[in-house]
DOFIRO-553910 format. One record per residue (C-alpha): residue number from 1; residue in one letter; x, y, z. Coordinates in nm, 2 decimals. Layout:
% residues N
<nr = NUM, rest = A, X = X, Y = Y, Z = Z>
...
***
This chain:
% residues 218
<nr = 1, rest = X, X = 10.52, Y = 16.57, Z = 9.97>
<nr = 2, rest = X, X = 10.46, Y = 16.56, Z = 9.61>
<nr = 3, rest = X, X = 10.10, Y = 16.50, Z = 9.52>
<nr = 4, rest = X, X = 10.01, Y = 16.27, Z = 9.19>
<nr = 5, rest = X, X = 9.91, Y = 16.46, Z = 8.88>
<nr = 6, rest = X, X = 9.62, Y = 16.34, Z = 8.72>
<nr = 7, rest = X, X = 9.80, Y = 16.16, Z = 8.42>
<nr = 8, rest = X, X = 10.02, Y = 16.00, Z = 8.71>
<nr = 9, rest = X, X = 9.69, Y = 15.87, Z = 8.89>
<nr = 10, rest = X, X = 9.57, Y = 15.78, Z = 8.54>
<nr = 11, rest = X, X = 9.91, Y = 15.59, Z = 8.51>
<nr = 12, rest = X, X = 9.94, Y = 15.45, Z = 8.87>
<nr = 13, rest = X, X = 9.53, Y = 15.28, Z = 8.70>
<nr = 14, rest = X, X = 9.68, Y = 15.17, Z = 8.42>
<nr = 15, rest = X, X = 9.92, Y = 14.95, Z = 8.62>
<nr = 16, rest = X, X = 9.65, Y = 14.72, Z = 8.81>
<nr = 17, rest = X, X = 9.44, Y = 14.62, Z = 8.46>
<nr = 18, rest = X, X = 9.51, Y = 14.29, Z = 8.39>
<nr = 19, rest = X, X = 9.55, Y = 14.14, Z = 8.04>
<nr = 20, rest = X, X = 9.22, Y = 14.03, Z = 7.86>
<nr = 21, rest = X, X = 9.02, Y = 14.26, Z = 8.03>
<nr = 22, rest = X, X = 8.68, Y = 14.46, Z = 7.90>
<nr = 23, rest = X, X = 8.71, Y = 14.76, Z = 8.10>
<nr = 24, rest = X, X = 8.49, Y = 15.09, Z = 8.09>
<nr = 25, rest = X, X = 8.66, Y = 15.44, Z = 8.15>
<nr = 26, rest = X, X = 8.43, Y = 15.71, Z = 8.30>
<nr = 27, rest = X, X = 8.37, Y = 16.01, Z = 8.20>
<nr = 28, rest = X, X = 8.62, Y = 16.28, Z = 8.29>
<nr = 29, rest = X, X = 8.95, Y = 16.23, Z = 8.45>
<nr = 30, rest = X, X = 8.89, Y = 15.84, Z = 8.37>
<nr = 31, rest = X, X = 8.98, Y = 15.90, Z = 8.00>
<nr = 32, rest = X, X = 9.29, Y = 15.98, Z = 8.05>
<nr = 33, rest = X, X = 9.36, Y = 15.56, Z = 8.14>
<nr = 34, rest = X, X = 9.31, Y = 15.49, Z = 7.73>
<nr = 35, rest = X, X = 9.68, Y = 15.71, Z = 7.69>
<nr = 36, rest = X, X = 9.89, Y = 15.48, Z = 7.93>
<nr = 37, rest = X, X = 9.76, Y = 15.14, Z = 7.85>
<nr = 38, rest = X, X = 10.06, Y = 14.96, Z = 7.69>
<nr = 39, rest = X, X = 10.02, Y = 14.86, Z = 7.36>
<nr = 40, rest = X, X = 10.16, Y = 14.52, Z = 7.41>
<nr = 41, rest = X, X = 9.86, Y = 14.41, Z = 7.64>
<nr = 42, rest = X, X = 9.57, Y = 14.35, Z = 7.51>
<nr = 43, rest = X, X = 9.24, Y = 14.54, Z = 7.69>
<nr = 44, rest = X, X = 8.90, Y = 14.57, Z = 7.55>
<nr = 45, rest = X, X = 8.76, Y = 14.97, Z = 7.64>
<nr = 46, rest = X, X = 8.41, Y = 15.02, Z = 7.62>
<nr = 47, rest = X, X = 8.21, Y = 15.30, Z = 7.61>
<nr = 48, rest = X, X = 7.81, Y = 15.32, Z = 7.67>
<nr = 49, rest = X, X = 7.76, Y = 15.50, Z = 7.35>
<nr = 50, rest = X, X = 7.84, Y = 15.15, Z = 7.20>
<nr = 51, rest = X, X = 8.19, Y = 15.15, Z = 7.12>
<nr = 52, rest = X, X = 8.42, Y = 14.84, Z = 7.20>
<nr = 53, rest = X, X = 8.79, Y = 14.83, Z = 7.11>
<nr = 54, rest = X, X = 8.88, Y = 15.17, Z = 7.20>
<nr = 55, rest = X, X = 9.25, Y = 15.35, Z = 7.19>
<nr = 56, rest = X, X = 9.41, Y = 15.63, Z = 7.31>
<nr = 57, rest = X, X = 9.32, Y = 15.94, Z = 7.20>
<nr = 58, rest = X, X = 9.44, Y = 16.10, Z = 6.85>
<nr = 59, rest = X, X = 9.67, Y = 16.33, Z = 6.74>
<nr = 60, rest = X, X = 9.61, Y = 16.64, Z = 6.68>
<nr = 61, rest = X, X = 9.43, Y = 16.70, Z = 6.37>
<nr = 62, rest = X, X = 9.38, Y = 16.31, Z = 6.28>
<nr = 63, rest = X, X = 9.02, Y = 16.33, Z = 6.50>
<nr = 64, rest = X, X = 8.75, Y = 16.14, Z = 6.33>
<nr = 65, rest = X, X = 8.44, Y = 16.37, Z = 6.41>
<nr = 66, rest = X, X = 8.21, Y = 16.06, Z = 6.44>
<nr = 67, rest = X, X = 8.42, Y = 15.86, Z = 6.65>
<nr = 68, rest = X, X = 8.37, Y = 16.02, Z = 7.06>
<nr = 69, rest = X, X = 8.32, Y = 15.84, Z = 7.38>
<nr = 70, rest = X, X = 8.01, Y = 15.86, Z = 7.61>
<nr = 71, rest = X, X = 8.18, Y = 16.20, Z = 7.72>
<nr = 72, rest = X, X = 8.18, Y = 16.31, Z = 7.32>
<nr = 73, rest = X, X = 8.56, Y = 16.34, Z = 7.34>
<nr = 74, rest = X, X = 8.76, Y = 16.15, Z = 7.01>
<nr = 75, rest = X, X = 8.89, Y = 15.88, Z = 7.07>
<nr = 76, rest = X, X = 9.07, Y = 15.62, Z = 6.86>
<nr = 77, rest = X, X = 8.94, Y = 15.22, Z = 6.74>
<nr = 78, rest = X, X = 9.17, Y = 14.97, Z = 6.73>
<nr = 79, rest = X, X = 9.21, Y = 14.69, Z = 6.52>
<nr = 80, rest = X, X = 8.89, Y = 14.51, Z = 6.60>
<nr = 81, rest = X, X = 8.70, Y = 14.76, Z = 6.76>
<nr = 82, rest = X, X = 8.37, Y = 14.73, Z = 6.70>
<nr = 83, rest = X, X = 8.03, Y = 14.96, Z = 6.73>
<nr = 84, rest = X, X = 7.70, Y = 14.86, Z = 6.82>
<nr = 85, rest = X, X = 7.33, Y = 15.01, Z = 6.97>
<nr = 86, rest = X, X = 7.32, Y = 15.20, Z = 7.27>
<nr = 87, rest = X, X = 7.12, Y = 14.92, Z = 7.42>
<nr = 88, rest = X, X = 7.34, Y = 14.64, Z = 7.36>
<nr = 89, rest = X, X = 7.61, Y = 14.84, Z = 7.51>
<nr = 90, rest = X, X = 7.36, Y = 14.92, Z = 7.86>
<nr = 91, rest = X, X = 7.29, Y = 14.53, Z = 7.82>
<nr = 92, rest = X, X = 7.62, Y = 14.43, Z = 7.84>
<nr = 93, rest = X, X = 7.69, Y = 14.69, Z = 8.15>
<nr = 94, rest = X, X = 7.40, Y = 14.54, Z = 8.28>
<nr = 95, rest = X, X = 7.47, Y = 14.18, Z = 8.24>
<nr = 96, rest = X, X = 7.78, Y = 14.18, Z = 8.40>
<nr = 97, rest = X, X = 8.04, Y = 14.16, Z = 8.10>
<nr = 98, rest = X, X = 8.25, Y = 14.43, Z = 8.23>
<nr = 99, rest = X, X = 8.54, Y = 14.34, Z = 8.43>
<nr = 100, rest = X, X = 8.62, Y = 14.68, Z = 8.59>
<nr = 101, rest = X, X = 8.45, Y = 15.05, Z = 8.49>
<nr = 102, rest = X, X = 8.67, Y = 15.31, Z = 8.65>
<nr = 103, rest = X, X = 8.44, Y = 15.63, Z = 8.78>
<nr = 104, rest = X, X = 8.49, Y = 15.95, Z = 8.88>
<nr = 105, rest = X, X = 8.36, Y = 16.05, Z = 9.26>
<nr = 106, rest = X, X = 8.22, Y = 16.34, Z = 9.42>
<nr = 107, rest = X, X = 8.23, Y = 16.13, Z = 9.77>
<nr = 108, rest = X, X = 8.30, Y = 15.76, Z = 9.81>
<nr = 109, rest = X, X = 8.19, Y = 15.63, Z = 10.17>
<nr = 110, rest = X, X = 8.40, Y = 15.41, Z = 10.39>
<nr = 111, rest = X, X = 8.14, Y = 15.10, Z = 10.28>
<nr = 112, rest = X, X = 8.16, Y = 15.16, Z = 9.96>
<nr = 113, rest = X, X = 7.90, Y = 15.38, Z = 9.85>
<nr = 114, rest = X, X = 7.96, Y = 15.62, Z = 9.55>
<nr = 115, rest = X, X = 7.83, Y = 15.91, Z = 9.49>
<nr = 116, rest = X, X = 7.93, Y = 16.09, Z = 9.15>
<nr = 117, rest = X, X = 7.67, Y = 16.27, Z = 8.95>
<nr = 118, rest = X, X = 7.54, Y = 16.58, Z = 9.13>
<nr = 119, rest = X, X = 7.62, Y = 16.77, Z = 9.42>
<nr = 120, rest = X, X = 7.27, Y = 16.91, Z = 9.50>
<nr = 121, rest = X, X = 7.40, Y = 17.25, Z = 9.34>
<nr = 122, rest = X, X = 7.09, Y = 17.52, Z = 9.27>
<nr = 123, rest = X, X = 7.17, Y = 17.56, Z = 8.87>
<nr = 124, rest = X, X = 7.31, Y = 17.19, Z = 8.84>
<nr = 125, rest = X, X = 7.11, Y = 17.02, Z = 8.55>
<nr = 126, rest = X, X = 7.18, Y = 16.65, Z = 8.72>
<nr = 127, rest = X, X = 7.25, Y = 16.38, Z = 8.50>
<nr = 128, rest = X, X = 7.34, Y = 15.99, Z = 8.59>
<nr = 129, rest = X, X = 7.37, Y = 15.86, Z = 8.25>
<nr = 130, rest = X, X = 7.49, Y = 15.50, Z = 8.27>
<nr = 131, rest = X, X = 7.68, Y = 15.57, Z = 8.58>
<nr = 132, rest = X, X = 7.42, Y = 15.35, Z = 8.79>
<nr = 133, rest = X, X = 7.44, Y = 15.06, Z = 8.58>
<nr = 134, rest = X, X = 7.82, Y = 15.09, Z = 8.54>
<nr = 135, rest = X, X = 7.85, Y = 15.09, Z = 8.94>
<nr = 136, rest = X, X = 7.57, Y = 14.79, Z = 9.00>
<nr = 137, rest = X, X = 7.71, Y = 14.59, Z = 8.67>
<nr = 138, rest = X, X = 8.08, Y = 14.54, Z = 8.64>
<nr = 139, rest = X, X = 8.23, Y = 14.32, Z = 8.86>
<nr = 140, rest = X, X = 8.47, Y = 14.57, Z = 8.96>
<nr = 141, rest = X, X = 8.44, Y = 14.90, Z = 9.06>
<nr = 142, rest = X, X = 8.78, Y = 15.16, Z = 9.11>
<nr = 143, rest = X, X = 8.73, Y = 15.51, Z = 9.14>
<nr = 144, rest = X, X = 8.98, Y = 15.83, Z = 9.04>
<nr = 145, rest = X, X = 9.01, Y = 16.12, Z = 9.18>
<nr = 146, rest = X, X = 9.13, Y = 16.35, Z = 9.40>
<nr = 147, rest = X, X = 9.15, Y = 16.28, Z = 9.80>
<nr = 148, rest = X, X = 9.02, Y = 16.62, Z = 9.89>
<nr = 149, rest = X, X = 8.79, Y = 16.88, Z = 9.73>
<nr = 150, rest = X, X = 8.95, Y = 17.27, Z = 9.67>
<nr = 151, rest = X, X = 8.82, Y = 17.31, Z = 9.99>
<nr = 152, rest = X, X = 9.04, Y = 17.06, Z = 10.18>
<nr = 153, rest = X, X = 8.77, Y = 16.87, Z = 10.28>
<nr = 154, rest = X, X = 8.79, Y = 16.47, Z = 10.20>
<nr = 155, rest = X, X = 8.60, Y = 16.31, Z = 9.98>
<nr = 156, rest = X, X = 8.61, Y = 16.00, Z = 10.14>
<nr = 157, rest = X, X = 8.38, Y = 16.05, Z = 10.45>
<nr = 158, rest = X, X = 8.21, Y = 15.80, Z = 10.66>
<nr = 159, rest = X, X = 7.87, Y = 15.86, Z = 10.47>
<nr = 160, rest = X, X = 7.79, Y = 16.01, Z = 10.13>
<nr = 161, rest = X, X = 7.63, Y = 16.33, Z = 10.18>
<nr = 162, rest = X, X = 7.53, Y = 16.38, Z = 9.77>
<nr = 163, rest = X, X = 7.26, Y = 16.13, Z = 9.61>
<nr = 164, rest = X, X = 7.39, Y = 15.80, Z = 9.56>
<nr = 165, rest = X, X = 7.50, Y = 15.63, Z = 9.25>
<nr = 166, rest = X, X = 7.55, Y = 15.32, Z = 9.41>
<nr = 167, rest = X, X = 7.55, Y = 15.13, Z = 9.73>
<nr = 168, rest = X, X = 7.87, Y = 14.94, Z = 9.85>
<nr = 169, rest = X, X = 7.98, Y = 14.91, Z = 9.51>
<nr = 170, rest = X, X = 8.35, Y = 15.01, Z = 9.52>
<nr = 171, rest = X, X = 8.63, Y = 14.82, Z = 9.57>
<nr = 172, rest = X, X = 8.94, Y = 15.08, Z = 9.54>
<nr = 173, rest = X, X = 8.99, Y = 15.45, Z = 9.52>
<nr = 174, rest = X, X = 9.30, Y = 15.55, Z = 9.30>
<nr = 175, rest = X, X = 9.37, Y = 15.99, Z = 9.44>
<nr = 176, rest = X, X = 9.67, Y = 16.21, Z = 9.38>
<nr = 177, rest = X, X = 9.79, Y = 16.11, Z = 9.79>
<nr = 178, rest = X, X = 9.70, Y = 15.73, Z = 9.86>
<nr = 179, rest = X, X = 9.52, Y = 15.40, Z = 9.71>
<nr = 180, rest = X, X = 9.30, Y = 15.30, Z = 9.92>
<nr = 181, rest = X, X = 9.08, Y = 14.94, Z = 9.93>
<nr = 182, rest = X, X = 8.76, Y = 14.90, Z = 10.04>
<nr = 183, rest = X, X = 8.75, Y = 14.61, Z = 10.24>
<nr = 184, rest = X, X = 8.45, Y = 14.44, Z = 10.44>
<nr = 185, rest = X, X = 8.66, Y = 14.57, Z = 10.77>
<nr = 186, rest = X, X = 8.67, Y = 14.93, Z = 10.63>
<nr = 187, rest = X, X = 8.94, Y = 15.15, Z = 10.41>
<nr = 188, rest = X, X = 9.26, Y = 15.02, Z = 10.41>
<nr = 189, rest = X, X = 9.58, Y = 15.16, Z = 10.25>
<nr = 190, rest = X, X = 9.81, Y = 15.03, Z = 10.03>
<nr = 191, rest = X, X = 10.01, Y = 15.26, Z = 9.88>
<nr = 192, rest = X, X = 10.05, Y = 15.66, Z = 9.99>
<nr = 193, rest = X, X = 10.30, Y = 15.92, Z = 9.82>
<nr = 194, rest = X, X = 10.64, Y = 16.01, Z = 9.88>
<nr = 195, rest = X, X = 10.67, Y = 16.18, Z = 10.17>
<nr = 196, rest = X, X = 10.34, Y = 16.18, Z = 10.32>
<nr = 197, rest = X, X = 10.30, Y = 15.97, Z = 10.64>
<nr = 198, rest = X, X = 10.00, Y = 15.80, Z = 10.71>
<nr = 199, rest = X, X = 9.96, Y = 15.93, Z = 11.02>
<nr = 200, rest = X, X = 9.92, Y = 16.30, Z = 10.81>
<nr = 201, rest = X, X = 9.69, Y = 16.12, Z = 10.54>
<nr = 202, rest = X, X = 9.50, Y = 16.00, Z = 10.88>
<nr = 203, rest = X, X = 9.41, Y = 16.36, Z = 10.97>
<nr = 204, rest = X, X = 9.38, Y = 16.47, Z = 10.63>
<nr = 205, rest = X, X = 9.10, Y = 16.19, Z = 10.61>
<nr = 206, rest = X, X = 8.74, Y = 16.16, Z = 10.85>
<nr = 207, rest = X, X = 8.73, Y = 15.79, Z = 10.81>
<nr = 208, rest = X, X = 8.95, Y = 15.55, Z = 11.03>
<nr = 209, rest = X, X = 9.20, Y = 15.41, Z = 10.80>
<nr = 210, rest = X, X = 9.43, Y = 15.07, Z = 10.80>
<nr = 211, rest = X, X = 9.76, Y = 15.04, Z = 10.71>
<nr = 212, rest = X, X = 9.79, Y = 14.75, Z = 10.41>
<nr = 213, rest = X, X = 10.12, Y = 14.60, Z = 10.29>
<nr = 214, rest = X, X = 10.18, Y = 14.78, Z = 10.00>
<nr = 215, rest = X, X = 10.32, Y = 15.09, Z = 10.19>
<nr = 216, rest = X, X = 10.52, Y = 15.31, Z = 9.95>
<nr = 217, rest = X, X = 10.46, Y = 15.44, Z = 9.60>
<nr = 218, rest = X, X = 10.72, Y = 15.66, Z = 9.39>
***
């Protein structure tokens, strides 16, 4: 079995966003999306610090210091691009505008639920930023990350054990072993890795799984 790396998960994303899109990439491994996006479709990234129109990230040494993303890493604008106030930018998270905002997840729950900005740890300084309005506001919600924690221990569980970010808001998870929908009837499958069953990714998971049509990625 050979497991996804993260910029093969932030590929395998890449894949499923349509044309014409206005998409916003979470902070962390969601970044890494912006890198794989082809060049010949065209898709709007925004960031809550007001940026619309985002690239990929720049080369080394050509970083414009006043050009970062919500996570203050550099990124690149576009032809286009546009910047405007932070609260424009929470309106139009709010208002629905945003066709998909791809998160980062501590746990995701089998309905849906996401949990992704603090783990309850002693020394943690626990910050949501805009991930609330992200999960409530776009119209869909995808999630990347890895299927289990270092611990081995899924991350999709039948019931979020870390504050919530949102309530039933998710629609797919995108890890390093399986994509997985989240359907009305529960988590169902579509693809899983090379050489991993889903009868393994079964035990390796809490929650009951379904086997989708999409069976088998590369």
């Amino acid at each position: 079995m050979k497991r996804l790396t993260r910029d093969e998960m932030a590929q395998r994303v890449a894949r499923d966003i349509p044309e014409g899109a206005y998409v916003n990439l979470g902070i962390g491994l969601p970044t890494r999306i912006a890198n794989y996006l082809p060049a010949d479709k065209e898709i709007f990234l925004h960031s809550e610090n007001g940026l619309l129109g985002m690239g990929p990230k720049p080369a080394p040494g050509e970083e414009d210091p006043e050009l970062i993303n919500a996570g203050k890493e550099h990124v690149t604008l576009l032809t286009g691009g546009s910047f405007f106030h932070h609260g424009d930018s929470f309106a139009m998270m709010r208002g629905g505008h945003l066709d998909i905002c791809v998160l980062g997840a501590y746990q995701v729950s089998a309905s849906g639920d996401l949990a992704n900005w603090s783990t309850g740890a002693p020394d943690a300084i626990p910050a949501v930023g805009g991930a609330m309005d992200l999960a409530i506001g776009a119209r869909q919600v995808f999630v990347m990350m890895e299927l289990l924690t270092r611990e081995g221990e899924s991350k999709l569980v039948e019931a979020c054990s870390y504050p919530l970010t949102g309530v039933g808001c998710v629609s797919r998870i995108y890890t390093d072993l399986a994509v997985i929908d989240i359907t009305p009837e529960g988590p169902v499958v579509r693809e899983i890795v090379n050489g991993l069953s889903f009868e393994e990714l079964q035990r390796l998971t809490p929650v009951k799984l379904s086997f989708g049509q999409l069976a088998q990625s590369a």
